[in-house]
N, C-alpha and C positions, 0 to 999 in steps of 0.2 A: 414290404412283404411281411406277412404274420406267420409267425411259427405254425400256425393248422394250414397255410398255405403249403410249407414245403413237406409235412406229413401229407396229405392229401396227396402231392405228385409225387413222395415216395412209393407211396401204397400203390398208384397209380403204373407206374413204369415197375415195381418191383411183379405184381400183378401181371401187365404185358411181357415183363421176362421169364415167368413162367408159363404161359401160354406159347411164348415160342420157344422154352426149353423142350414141353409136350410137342407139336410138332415139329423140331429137329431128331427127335429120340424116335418120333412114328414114323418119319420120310426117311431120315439119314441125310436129306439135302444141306449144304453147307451154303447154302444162302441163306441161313437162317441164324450163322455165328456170327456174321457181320452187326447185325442187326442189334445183336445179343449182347453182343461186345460194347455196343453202343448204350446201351440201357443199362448196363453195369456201370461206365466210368459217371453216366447224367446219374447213378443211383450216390456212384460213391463224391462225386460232386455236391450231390444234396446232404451227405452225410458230412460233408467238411462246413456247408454254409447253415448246416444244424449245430456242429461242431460253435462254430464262429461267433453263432446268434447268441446261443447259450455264453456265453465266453464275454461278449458286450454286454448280456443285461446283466452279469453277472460286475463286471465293470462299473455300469450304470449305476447298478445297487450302494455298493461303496461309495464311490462318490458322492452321494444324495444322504450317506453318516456323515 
């Protein structure tokens, strides 16, 4: 996986969670935090294996002095 891979599906799911943040705030329907709730943890998941990536090549780097 390439680092503009997991930008790309940040953007991607951060994007559809404000789309259903707008309609939960327009409806009030609570079928729509589930959802939300979900696109948050796949957001802060991508934030940890962005975390991670940077942190190997970072590794990589040294190694290769």
């Amino acid at each position: 996986m390439k680092a503009i891979d997991l930008i790309n599906t940040k953007n991607f799911l951060t994007g559809q969670l404000e789309l259903y943040k707008i309609e939960f705030v327009n409806t009030n329907n609570n079928k729509y935090l589930s959802t939300m709730n979900d696109f948050d943890k796949a957001i802060k998941t991508i934030n940890y294996l962005e975390s991670a990536l940077r942190r190997l090549v970072e590794e990589n780097k040294q190694l290769k002095l």
